[in-house]
TIZA-521922 format. One record per atom (N, C-alpha, C, CB): x, y, z. Coordinates in steps of 0.2 Angstrom, whole numbers, plus 5000, padded with zeros to 4 digits. Last residue first. Glycine has a CB too. Layout:
<rs>
XYZ ...
</rs>
This chain:
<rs>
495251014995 495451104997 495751125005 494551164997 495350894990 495050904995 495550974995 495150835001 494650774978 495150834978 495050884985 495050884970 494750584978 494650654980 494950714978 494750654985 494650424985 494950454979 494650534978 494850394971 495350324998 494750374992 495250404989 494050444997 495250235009 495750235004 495250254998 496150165004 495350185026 494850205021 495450225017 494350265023 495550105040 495950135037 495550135029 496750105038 495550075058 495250075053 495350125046 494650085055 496350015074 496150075068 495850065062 496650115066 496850005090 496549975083 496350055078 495649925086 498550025094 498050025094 497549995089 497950055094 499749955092 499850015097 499150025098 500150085094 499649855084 500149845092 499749895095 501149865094 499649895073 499149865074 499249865082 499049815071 500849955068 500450015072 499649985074 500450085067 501549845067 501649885072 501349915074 501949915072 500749805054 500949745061 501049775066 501449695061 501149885046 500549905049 500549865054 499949905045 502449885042 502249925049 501649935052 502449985048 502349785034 502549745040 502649815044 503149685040 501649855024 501349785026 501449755032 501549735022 502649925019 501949965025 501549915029 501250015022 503349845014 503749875017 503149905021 504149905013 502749815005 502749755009 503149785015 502949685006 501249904997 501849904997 502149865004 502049974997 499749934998 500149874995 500649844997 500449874989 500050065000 499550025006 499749955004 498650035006 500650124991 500550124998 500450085001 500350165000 499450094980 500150074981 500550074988 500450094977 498650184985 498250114984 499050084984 497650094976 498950304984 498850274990 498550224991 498550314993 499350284969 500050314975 499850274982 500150424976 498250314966 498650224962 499250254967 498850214951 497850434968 497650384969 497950304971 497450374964 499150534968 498650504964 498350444968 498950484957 499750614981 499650644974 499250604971 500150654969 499250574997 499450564989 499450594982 499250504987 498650615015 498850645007 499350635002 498850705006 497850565027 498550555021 498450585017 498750495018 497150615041 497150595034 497750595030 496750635032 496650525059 497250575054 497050555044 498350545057 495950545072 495650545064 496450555060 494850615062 495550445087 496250495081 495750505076 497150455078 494550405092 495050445098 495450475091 495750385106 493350285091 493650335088 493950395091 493350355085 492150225094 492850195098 493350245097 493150105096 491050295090 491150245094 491550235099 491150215092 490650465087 491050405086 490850365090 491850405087 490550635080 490350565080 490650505082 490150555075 491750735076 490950745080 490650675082 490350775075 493250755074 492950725076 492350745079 493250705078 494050865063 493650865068 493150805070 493350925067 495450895055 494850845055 494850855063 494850755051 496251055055 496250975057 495450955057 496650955065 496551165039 496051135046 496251075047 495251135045 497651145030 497751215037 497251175043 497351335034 497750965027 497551015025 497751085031 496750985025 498750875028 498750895024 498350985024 498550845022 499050725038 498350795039 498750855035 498250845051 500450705028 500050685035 499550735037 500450685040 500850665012 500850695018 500350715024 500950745015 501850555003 501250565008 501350615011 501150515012 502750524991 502450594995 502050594996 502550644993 503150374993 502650394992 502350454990 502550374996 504150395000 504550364995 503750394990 504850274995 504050465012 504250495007 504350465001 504850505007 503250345018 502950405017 503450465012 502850435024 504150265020 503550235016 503450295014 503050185021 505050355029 505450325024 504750285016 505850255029 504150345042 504550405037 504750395031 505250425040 503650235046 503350255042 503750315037 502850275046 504550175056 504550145049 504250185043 504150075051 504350295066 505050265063 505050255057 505450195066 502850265068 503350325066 503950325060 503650355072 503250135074 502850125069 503050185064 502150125072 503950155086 504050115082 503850125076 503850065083 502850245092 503450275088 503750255084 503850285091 501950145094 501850185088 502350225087 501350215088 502550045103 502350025096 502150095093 501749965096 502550135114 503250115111 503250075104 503550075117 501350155117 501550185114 502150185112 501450215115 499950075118 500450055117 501250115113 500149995113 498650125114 498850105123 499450065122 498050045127 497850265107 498450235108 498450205115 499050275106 496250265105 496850295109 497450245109 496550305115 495850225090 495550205095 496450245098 495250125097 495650305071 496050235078 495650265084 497150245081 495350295055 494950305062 495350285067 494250245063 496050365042 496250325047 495950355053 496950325048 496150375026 495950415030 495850345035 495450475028 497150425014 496850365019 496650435024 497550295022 496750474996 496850485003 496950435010 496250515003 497450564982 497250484984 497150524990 497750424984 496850654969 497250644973 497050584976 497350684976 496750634950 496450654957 496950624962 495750634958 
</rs>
């Protein structure tokens, strides 16, 4: 089965850290074949708090987006894209159409 993150943030208030972040991410994300909101429909936010982004990831397995997220190389971009905003970052396991 496939892996997912799925990522709450708040509005970016730093945006020279998330392009930063961008940057770093390209390279995490291929090595990975992650692919970004994946699906033809974009997640649609109905409910939130503090919640401005929703974006989903998509891994071929599981163990890809649990590795991902391991990996020391995303370790020190997540320090970046912590800069930019707060966010909250889920990690499921799924076959999403």
């Amino acid at each position: 089965m496939k892996g997912y993150w799925i990522v709450l943030g708040t509005a970016v208030t730093d945006q020279a850290a998330q392009e930063e972040y961008g940057r770093l991410w390209r390279p995490i994300a291929e090595k990975y074949q992650a692919k970004v909101n994946p699906s033809k429909v974009p997640p649609v936010l109905k409910e939130s708090r503090n919640t401005a982004r929703v974006i989903i990831v998509e891994f071929p397995t599981y163990e890809a987006a649990v590795s991902c997220y391991e990996d020391p190389a995303y370790q020190e971009a997540k320090k970046v894209a912590n800069t930019a905003g707060q966010r909250d970052l889920l990690i499921i396991q799924a076959e999403i159409e």
